[in-house]
C-alpha positions, 0 to 999 in steps of 0.5 A, spaced: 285 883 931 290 880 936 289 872 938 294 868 942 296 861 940 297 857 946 304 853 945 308 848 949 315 850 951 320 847 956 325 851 960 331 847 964 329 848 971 332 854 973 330 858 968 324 857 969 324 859 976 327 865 974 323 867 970 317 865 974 321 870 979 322 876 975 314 876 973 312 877 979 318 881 981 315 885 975 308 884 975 308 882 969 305 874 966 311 869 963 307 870 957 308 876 956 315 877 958 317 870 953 313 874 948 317 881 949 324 877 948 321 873 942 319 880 939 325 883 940 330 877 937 326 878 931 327 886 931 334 884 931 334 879 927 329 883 922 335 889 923 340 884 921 337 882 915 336 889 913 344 891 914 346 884 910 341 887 904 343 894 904 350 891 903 349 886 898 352 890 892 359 891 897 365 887 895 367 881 898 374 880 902 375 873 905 379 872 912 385 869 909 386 875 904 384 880 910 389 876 914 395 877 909 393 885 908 394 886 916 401 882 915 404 886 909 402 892 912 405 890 917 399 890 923 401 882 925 
């Protein structure tokens, strides 16, 4: 069963005028189109947290050691 939640949210100014002016462009509510860009930063962030465990096992180099290896391969 799909039930909406009503939520208060604040644009700046002219975000919100151009998010009023793509809906209509669109045909689409800002409900919708605010429900569509929330939907898709939690797929990327679901697809982020996927990679992050797939590699959880692989070994860890830290910047500096990275760096140093560039620089006695000669790369830097």
């Amino acid at each position: 069963m799909d039930t909406s939640k009503r939520v208060t949210v604040y644009f700046d100014s002219d975000v919100h005028k151009a998010l009023r002016l793509r809906a209509a462009a669109s045909d689409r509510s800002v409900s919708d189109m605010v429900n569509d860009a929330v939907r898709a930063s939690l797929a990327e962030d679901a697809a982020d947290l996927e990679a992050f465990s797939k590699r959880r096992n692989e070994k860890s180099v830290s910047f500096e050691s990275f760096v140093t290896g560039l620089k006695r391969r000669g790369k830097l």
